[in-house]
N, C-alpha and C positions, 0 to 999 in steps of 0.2 A: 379423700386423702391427697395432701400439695404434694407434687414433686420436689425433694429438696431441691432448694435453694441452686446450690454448685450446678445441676443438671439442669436445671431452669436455664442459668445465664450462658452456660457452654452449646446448647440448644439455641439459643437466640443468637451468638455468636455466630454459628454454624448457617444460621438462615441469612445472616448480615451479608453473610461472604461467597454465598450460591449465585447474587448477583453480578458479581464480579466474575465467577466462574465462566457465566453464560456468556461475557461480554471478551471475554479472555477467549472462551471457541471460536466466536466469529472475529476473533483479529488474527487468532491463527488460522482459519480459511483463509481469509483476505491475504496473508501474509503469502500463502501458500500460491495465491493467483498472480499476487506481483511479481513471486521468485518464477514460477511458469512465464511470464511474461516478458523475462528480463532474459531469462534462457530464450525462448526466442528472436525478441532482438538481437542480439548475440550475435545468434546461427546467421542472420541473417546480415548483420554488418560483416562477419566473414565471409561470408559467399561473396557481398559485394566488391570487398576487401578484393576478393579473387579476381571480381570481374573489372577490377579497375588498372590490375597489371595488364589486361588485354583488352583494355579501352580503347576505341579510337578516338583521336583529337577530338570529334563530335560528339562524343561522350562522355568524357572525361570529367568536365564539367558537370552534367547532370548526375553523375555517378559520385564525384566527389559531395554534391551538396544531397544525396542522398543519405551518406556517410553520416556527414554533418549531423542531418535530422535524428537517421538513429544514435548519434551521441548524446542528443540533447533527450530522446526519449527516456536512452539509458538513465540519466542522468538524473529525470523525474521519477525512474521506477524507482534508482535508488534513493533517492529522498523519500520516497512511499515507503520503501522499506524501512528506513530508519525510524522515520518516525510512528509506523505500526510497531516495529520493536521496541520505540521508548514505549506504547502506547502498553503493548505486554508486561514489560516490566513494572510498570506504575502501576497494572491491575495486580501486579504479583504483590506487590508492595503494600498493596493495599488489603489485600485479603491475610499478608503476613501482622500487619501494624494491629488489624482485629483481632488476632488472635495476642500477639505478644500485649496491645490493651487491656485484654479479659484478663492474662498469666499474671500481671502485675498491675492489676486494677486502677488502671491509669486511664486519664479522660483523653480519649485520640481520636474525638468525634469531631474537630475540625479540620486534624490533620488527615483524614479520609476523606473529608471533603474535599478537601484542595486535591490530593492526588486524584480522587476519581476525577475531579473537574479536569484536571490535566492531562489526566488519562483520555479525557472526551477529546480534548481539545488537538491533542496528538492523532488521533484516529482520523479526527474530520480535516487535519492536515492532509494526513498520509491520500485520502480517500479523494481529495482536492487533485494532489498530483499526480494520481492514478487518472483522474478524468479528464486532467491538460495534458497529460500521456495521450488516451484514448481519443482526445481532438484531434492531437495533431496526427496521429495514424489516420482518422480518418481521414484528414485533410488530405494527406498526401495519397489515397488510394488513385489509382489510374481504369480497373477492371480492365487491364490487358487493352486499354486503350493508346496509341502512341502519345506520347508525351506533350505535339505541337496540338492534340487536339483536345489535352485535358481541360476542364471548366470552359472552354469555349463550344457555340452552337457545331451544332453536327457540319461535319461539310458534305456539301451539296453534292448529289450523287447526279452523273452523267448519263 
């Protein structure tokens, strides 16, 4: 005995849009590491914030171009965010256009394309400026090293 028809294509419908589901979790993970990572820089350009009204002359300088960099980091988280959030909405969008397709029997099989594509293409953005983020953090690490002896050889011990 077939399953009717109606139940057949709302079935397939349903399995169209599990894809999108899955790909929709992990941007709201990802979303959820950029926003953690943004609060941190935060805290931490305030703190320096702090430490630059009690700078001295010799400092001031390192301490400002410190600032600097967590502006620009900020700067890439928020671009990661953004474009993980277009990147959500486009999967929202697209798991909405299969359903309103099926309601009103309308071919919207290439306008799912293009969104998922855009949806792709949005994510491997966001995930780009997450990782030019993550360099230059790296870049800038010290391990409690002073500053005149960062990326230069060790000095000689006496």
């Amino acid at each position: 005995m077939n399953p009717e028809p109606l139940l057949t294509d709302i079935t397939h419908t349903i399995q169209l849009a599990i894809a999108p589901v899955f790909l929709l979790t992990a941007v709201g993970t990802t979303l959820s590491v950029f926003s953690q990572r943004l609060s941190r820089i935060v805290d931490r350009a305030r703190r320096v914030e702090a430490m630059l009204a009690a700078a001295t002359p010799e400092r001031m300088e390192a301490t400002r171009k410190e600032l600097q960099t967590l502006s620009t980091r900020a700067s890439l988280i928020h671009l990661a965010l953004t474009f993980g959030i277009s990147c959500a909405i486009m999967v929202c969008l697209v798991i909405a256009v299969a359903f309103v397709g099926y309601l009103l029997n309308a071919r919207v099989g290439a306008g799912l394309a293009v969104l998922f594509i855009l949806a792709l293409c949005a994510y491997v953005v966001a995930l780009l400026c997450y990782l030019r983020e993550v360099f230059m953090a790296i870049q800038n690490l010290r391990f409690g090293l002073p500053h005149e002896t960062h990326g230069g050889p060790p000095d000689p011990v006496a």
